[in-house]
LODRENRO-356305 format. One record per atom (N, C-alpha, C): y, x, z. Coordinates in pm, whole numbers, padded with zeros to 5 digits, always signed. Atoms other than C-alpha are relative to their C-alpha. Example, Ala and Ser with C-alpha at 12.3 -4.5 7.8 and 13.67 -1.06 7.14 Angstrom:
// LODRENRO-356305
-00119+00089+00000-00450+01230+00780+00120+00090+00000-00119-00082-00006-00106+01367+00714+00109-00077+00073
//
This chain:
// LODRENRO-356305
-00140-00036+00023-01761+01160+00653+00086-00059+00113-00041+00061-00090-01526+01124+00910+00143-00077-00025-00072+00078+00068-01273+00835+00895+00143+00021+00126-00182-00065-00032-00858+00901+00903+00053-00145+00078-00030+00107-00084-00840+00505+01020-00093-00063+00010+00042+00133-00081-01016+00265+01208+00063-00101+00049-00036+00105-00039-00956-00061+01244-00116-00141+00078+00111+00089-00078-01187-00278+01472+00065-00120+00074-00030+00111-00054-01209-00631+01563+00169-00064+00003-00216+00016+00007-00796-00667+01457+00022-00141-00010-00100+00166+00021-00626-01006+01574+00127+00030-00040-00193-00057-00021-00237-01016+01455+00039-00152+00017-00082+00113+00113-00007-01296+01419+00145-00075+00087-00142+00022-00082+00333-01452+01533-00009-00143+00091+00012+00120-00019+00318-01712+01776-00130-00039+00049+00142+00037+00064+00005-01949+01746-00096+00034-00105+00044+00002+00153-00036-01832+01417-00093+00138+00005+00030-00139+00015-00300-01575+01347+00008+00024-00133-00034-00038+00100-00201-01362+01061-00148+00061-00064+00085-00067+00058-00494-01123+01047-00126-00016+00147+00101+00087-00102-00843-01274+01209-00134+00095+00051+00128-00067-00003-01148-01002+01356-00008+00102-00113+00005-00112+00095-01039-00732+01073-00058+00125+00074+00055-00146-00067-01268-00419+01125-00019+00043-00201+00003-00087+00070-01206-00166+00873+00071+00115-00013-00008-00139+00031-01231+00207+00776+00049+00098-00136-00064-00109+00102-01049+00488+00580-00089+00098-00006+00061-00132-00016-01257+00799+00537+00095+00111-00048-00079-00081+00012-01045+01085+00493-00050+00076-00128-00019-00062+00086-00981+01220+00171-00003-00072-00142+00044+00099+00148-01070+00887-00011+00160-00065-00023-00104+00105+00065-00832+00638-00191-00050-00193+00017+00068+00136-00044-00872+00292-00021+00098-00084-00058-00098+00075+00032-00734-00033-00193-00054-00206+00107+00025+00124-00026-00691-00344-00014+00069-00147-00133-00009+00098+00106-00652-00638-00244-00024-00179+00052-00019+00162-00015-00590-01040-00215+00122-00111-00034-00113+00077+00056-00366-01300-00268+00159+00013+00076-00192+00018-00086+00055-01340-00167-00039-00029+00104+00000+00072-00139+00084-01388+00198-00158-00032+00060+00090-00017-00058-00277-01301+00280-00034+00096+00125-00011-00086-00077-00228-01039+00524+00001+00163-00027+00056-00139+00085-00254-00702+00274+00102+00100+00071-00091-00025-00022+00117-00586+00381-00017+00034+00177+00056-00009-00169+00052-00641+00785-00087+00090-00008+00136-00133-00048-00274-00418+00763+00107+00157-00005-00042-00081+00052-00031-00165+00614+00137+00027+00109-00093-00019-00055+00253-00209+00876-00101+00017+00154+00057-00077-00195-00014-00170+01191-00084+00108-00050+00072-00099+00024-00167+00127+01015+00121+00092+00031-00151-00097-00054+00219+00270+01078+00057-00026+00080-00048+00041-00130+00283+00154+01372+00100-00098+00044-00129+00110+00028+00562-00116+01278-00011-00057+00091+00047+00078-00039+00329-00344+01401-00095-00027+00137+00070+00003-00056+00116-00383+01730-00099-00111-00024+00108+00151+00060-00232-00616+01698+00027-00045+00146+00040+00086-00101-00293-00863+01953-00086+00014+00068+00107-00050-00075-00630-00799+01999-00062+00124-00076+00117-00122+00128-00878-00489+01885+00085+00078+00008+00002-00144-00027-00825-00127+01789+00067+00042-00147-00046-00041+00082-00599+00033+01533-00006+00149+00060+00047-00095-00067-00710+00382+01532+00072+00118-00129-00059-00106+00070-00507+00685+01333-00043+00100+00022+00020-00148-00045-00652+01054+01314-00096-00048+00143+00062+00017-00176-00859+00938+01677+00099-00059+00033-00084+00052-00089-00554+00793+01804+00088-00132+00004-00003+00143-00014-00492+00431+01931+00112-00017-00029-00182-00021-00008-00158+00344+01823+00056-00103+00090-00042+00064-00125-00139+00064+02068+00058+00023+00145+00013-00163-00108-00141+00317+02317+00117+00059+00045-00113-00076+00049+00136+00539+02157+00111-00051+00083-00170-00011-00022+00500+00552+02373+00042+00009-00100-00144-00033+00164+00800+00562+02091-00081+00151-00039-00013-00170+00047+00806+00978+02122-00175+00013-00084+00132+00010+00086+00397+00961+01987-00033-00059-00065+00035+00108+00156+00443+00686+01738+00057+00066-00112-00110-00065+00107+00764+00871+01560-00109+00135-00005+00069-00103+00030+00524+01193+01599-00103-00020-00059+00093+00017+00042+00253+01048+01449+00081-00043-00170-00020+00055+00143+00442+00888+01152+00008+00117-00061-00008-00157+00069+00548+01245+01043-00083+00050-00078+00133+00026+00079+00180+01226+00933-00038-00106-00122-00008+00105+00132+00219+00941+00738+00100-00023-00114-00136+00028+00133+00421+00891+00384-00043-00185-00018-00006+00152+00034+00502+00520+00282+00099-00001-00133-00087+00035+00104+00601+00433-00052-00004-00125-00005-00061+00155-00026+00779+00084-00039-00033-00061-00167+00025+00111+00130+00732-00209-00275+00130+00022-00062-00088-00030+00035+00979-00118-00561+00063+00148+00017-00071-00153-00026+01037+00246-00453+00084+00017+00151-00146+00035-00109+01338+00129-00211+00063+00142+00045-00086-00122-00017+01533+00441-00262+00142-00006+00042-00149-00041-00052+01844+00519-00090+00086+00009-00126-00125+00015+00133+02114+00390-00373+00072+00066+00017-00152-00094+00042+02400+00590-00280-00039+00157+00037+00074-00118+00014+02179+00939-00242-00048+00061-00151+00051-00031+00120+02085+01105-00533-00131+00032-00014+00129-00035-00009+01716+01176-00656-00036+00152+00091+00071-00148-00080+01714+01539-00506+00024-00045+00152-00004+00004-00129+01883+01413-00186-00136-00167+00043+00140+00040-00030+01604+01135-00180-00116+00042+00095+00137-00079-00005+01324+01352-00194+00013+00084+00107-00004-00117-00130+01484+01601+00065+00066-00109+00131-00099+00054-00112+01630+01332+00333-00167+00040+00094+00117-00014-00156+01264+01359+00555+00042+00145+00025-00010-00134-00013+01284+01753+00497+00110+00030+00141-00134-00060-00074+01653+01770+00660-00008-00120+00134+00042+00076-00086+01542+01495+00906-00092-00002+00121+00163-00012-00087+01226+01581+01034-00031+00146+00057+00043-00163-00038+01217+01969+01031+00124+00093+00000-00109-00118-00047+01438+02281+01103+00005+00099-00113+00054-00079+00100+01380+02436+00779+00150+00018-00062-00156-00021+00077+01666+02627+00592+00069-00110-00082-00042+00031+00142+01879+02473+00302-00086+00040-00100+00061-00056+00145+01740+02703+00043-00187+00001-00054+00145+00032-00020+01354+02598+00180-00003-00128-00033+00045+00140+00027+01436+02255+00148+00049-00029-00157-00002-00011+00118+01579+02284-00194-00125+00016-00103+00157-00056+00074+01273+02483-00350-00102-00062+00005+00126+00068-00003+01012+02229-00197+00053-00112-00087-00027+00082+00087+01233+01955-00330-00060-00028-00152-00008-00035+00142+01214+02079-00670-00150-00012+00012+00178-00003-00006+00844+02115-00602-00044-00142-00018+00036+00102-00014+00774+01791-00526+00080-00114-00112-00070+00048+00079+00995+01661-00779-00095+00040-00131+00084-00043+00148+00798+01864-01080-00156-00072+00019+00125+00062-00015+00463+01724-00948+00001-00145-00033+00018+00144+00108+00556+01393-01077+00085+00028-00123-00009+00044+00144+00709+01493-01363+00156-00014-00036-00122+00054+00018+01063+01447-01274+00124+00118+00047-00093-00105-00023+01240+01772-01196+00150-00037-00083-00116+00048+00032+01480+01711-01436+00099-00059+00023-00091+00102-00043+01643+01441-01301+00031-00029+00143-00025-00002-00197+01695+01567-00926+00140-00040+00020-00157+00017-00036+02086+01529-00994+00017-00163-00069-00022+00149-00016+02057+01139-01096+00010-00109+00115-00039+00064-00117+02143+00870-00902-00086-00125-00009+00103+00115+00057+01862+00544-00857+00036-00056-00093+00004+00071+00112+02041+00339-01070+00025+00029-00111+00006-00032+00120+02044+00554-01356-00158+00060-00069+00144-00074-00003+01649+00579-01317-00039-00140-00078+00077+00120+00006+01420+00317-01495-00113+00006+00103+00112+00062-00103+01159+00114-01278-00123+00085+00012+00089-00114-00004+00879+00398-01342+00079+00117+00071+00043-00143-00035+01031+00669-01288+00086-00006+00174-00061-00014-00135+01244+00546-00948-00155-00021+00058+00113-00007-00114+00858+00471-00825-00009+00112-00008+00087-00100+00001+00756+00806-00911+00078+00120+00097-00124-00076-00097+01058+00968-00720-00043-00087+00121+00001+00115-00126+00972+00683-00427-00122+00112+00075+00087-00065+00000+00665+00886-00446-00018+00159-00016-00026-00078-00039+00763+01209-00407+00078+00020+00089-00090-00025-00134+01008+01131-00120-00185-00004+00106+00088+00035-00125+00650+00956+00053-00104+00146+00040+00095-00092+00008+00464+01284-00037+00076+00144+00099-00048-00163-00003+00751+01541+00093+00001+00060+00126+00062-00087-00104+00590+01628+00438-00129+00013-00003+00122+00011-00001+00249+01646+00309-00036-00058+00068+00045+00033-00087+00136+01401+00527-00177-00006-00018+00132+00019+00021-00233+01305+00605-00071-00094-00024-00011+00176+00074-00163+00938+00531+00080-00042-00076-00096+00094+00039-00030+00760+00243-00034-00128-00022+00043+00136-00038+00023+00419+00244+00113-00052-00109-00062+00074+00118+00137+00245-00095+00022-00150-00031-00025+00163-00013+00284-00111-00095+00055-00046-00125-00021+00117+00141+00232-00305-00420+00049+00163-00125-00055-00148+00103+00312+00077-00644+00029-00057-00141+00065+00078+00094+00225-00118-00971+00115-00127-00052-00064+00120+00021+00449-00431-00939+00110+00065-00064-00123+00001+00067+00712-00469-01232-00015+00056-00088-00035-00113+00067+00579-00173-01415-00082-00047-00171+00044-00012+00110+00491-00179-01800-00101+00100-00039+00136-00045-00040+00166-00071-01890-00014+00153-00005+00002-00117-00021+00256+00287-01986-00014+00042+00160+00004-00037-00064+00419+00347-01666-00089-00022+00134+00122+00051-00103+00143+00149-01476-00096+00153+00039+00107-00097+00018-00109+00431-01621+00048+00156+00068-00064-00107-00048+00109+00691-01494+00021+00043+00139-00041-00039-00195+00191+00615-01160-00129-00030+00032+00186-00013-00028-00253+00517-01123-00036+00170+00010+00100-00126-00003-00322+00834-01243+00112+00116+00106-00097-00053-00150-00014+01014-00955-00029-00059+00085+00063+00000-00153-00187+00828-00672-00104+00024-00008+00167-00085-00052-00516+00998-00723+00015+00129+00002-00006-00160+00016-00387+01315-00831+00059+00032+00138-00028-00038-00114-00181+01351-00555-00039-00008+00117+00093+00054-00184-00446+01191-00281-00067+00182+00019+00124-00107-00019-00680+01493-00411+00094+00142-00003-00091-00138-00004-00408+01783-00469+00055+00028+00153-00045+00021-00147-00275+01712-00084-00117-00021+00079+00105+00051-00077-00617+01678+00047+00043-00137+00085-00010+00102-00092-00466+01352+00194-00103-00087+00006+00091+00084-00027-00610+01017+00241+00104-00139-00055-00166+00059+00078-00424+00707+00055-00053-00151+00023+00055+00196+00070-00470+00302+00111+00149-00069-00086-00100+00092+00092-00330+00070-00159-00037-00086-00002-00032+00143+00013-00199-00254-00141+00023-00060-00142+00017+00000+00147-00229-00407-00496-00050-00171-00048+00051+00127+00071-00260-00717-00716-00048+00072-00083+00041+00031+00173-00357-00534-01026-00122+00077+00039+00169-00071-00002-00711-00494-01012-00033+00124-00119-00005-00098+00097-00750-00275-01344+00000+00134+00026-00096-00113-00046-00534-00023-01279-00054+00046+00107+00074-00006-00136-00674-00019-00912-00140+00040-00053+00173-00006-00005-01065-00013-01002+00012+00210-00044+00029-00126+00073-01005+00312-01234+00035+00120+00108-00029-00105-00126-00869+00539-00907-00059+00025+00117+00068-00034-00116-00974+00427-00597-00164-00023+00003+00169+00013-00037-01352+00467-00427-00033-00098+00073+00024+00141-00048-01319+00153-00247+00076-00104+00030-00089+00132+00071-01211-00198-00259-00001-00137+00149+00003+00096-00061-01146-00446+00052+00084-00157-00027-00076+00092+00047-01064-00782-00036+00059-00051+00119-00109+00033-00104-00833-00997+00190-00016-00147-00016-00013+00221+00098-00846-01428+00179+00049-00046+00161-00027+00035-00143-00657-01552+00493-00035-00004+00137+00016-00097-00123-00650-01322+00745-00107+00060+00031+00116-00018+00002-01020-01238+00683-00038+00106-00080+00101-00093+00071-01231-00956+00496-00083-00109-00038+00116+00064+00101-01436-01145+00258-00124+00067-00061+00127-00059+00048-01594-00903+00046+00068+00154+00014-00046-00176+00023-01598-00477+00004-00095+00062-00064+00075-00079+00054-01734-00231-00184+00055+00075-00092-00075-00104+00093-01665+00019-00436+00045-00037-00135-00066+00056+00156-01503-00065-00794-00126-00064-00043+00156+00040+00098-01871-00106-00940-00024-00104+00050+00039+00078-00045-01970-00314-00707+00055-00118+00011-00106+00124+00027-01650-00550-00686-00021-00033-00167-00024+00073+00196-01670-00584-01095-00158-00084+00008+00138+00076-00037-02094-00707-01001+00012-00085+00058+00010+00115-00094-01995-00942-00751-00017-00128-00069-00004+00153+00065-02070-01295-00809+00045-00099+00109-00041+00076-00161-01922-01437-00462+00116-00017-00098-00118+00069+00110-01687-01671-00653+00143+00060+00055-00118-00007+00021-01387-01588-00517+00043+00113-00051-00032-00207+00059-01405-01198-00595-00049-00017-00147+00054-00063+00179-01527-01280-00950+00145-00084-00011-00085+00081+00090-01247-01548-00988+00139+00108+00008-00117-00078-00036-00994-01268-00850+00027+00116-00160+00032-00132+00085-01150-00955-01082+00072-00069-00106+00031+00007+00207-01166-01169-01405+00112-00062-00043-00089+00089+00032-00855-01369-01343+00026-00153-00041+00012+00191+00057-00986-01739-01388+00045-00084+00052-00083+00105-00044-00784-02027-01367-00091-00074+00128+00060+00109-00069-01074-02223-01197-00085+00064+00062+00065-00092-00120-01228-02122-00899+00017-00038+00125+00000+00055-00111-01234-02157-00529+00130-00004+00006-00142+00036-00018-00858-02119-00542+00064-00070-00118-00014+00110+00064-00793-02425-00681+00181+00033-00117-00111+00007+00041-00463-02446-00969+00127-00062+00096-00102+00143-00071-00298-02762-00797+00001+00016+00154-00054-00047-00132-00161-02691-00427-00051-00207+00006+00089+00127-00037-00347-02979-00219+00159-00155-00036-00098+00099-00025-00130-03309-00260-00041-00176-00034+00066+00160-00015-00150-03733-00238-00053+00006-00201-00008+00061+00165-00274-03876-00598+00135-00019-00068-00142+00007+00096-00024-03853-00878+00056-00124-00024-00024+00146-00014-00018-04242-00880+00073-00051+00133-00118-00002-00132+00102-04242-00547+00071+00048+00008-00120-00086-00042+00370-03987-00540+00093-00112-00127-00079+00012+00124+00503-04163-00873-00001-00145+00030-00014+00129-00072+00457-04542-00683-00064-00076-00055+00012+00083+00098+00223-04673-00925-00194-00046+00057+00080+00029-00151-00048-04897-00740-00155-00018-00145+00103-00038+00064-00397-04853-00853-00032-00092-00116+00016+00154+00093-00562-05082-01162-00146-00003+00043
//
């Protein structure tokens, strides 16, 4: 199968600091990839040099065949056109309304009538579910359904990449199950290709076909749902199952509690 990204040998990081350390990994086109790890592990960065935000340091970020390191402006902005991004929280344009949302790339990006960009609107609006409410305004949306509109703005040039940051966070378990089962439907209805960024394993296992974990700035472990729930490499079981005790310790490193509190040994 041939793969929509490549990522080989990827240094990032600001400074001295490396963010993301020898990352090599692949998208195959048409799948649903989730990366997964802890706060401030690097999950977000993979996701901003897969769109070009970001340049690596060292190694190969590779889109469709094409290096984005590479890319002048005019072939980065032409390449994104290809890609949808739904933001952590939705991050919808507050003073736009849901239809003008969903249509700002349309009237942005392409030359297409009024009455063309209306009709797809509406299109892309009923595919999650939310036609109805094209004439609301975000903040008269609850937290589900502004993702699911977030998610029909990221969908409304069909691109050939989407790229979902944290989709999940905030949501109650209905609308969890809702917006899971709208990023598979829509990976496979768009023939696209989709990576997700994600704490909630669950939710995650039941959609996507594969699973890269993340542990400071590193690839640890990968494999497909089945195989991540089999693992016994402690830190991916302590992640899956949620256990307090594990290689990532409760207590953030610090002196003895007798010492911080001045109290001299007996």
């Amino acid at each position: 199968m041939t793969n929509l990204v490549e990522i080989s040998q990827l240094n990032f990081g600001y400074g001295e600091s490396l963010v993301l350390k020898g990352v090599n990994l692949t998208v195959p086109k048409g799948s649903l990839v989730a990366i997964m790890g802890l706060s401030g592990c690097g999950k977000t960065t993979l996701l901003r040099l897969m769109g070009g935000q970001l340049q690596a340091r060292d190694g190969s970020v590779r889109v469709a065949g094409k290096e984005l390191n590479h890319m002048n402006q005019r072939e980065l902005y032409g390449m994104r056109r290809q890609i949808g991004m739904m933001f952590q929280f939705g991050a919808l344009f507050t003073d736009l309304s849901v239809f003008d949302n969903v249509a700002f790339q349309m009237r942005e990006h392409t030359n297409l009538p009024e009455n063309i960009i209306h009709d797809l609107t509406l299109m892309k609006l009923n595919a999650v579910g939310l036609r109805g409410v094209h004439a609301m305004m975000p903040s008269e949306l609850s937290g589900g359904m502004a993702r699911r509109v977030a998610m029909a703005r990221a969908t409304a040039l069909d691109p050939q990449l989407i790229l979902y940051d944290e989709p999940f966070t905030g949501l109650d378990p209905i609308s969890m199950g809702v917006i899971g089962r709208l990023v598979r439907r829509l990976n496979d209805a768009l023939g696209a290709t989709s990576v997700l960024v994600t704490h909630d394993i669950q939710e995650s296992m039941r959609i996507v076909d594969y699973i890269y974990f993340v542990s400071d700035g590193v690839i640890v472990a990968q494999g497909t749902p089945d195989e991540i729930r089999q693992s016994t490499w402690p830190f991916v079981h302590q992640f899956v199952w949620g256990e307090a005790d594990g290689p990532m310790p409760f207590h953030y490193p610090a002196p003895a509690m007798r010492a911080d509190l001045g109290l001299q040994e007996v």
